[in-house]
C-alpha positions in Angstrom: -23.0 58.4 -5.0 -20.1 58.2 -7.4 -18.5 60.8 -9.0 -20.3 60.9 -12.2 -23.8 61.2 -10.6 -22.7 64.8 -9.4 -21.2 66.0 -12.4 -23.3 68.8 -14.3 -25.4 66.9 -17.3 -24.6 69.0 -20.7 -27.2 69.5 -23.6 -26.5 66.7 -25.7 -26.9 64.2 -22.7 -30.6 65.6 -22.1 -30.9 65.3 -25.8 -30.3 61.5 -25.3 -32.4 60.9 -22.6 -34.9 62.9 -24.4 -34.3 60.6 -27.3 -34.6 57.4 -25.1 -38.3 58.5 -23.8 -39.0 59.2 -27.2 -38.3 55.5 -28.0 -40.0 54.3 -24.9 -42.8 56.0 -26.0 -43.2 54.8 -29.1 -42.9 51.0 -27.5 -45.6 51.9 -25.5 -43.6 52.0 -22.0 -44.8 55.3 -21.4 -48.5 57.0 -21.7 -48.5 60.4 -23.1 -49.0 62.4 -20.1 -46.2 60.3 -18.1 -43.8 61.0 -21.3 -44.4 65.1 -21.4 -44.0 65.0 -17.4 -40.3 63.0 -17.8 -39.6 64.9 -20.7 -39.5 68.0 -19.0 -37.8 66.6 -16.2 -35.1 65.4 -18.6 -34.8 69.0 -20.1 -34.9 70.7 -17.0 -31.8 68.2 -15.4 -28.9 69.6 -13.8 -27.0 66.8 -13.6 -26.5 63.3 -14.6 -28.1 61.8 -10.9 -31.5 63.7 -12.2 -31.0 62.3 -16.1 -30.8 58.5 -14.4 -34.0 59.1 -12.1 -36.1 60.0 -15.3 -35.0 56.7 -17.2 -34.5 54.5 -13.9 -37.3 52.3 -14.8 -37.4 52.1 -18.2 -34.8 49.3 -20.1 -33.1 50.3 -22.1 -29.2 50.5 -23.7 -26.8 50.3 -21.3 -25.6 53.3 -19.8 -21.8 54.3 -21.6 -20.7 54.7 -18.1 -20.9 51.0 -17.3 -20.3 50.0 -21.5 -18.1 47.4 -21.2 -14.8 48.6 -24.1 -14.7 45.7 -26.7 -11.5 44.0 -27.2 -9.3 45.3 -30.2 -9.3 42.6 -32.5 -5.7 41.0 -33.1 -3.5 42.3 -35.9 -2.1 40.4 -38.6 1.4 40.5 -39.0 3.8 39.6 -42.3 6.6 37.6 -42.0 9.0 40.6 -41.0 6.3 41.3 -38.4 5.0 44.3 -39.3 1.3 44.8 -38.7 -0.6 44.9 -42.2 -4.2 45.6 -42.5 -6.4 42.8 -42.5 -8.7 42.1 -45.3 -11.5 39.8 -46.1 -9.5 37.8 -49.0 -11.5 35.4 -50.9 -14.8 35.8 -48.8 -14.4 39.5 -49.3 -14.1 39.2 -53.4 -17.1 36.8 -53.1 -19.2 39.5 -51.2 -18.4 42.5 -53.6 -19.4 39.9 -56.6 -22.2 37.5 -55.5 -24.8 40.6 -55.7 -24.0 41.0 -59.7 -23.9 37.7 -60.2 -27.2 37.1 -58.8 -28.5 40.0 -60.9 -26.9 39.1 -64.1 -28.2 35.5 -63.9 -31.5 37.0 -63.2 -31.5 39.3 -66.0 -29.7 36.8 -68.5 -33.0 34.1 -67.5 -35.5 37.3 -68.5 -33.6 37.8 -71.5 -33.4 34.2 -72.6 -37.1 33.3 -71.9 -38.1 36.4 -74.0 -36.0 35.7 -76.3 -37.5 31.9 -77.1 -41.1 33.3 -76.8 -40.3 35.5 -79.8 -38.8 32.9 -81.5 -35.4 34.8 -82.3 -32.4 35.6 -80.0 -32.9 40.3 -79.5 -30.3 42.3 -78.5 -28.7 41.4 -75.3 -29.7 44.3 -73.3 -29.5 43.0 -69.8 -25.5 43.8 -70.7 -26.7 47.7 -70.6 -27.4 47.4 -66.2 -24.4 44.4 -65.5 -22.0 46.1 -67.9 -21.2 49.5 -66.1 -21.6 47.6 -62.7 -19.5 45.0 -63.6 -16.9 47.4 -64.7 -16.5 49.1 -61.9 -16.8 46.1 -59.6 -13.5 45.2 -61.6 -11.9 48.5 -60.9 -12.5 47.7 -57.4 -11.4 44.2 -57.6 -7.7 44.9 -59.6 -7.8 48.3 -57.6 -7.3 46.0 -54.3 -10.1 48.3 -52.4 -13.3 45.8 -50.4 -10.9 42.9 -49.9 -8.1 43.8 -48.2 -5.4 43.1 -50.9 -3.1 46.0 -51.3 -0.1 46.6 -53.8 2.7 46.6 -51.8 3.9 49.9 -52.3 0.9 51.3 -50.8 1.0 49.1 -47.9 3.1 51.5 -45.8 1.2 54.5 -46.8 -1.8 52.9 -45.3 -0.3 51.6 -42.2 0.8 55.7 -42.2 -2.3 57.2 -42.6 -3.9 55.0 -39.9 -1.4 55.8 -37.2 -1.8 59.5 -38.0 -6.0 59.2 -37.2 -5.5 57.5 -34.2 
């Protein structure tokens, strides 16, 4: 028995076991009579050992005490070697834009084909939902924010306010 197995279970962990019958339950792993009995077990758990034994044979996500950590990705560095946050770049700008594009196109082609079956060229009003959009997409574009471009004077006030959270 390792150490965690005696260590005292506290409410949120029955709440995820609770959770995880739930789910079983709903994939049809468990009958209704066979969930109510586990999830009173679950509730009424004292420690970690008794949450296990009510999920034991069900699969499921793997436990956080044998989660493998995923490796930090590397960190790109400038040429005076100081770390700087990485961004998407072009594939990033494409990303933020291909949705309006998409949209615009599509409402353009509605436009146009209206606009030959009435036999006159109306109001371009597909500019009245890619307008405001578009705008703000551009904000967000010059603004460096999505992409990972940043002015350089704010460079070192983000690398800042990262190390602070962490």
């Amino acid at each position: 028995m390792d150490g965690r197995s005696g260590m005292r279970a506290a409410d949120a962990d029955r709440e995820a076991t609770a959770e995880r019958l739930r789910v079983a339950l709903e994939e049809g792993r468990l009958d209704l009579h066979e969930y109510d009995e586990r999830l009173v077990r679950a509730y009424g758990a004292k420690t970690y050992a008794d949450l296990d034994a009510v999920v034991a044979d069900l699969p499921g996500t793997t436990p956080p005490h044998r989660a493998a950590v995923a490796p930090a990705a590397p960190a790109a560095t400038d040429a005076a070697g100081t770390v700087v946050a990485s961004g998407r770049g072009a594939g990033g700008l494409l990303a933020i834009w291909s949705p309006w594009l998409r949209v615009a196109g599509i409402l353009t082609a509605i436009w146009l084909f209206a606009s030959v079956g009435s036999g006159h060229l109306g109001h371009y009003w597909p500019v009245w939902a890619i307008g405001p959009w578009g705008f703000f997409l551009l904000m967000r574009t010059v603004g460096g924010r999505d992409h990972g471009w940043r002015p350089a004077e704010r460079r070192g006030r983000v690398r800042r306010d990262r190390r602070r959270r962490r």
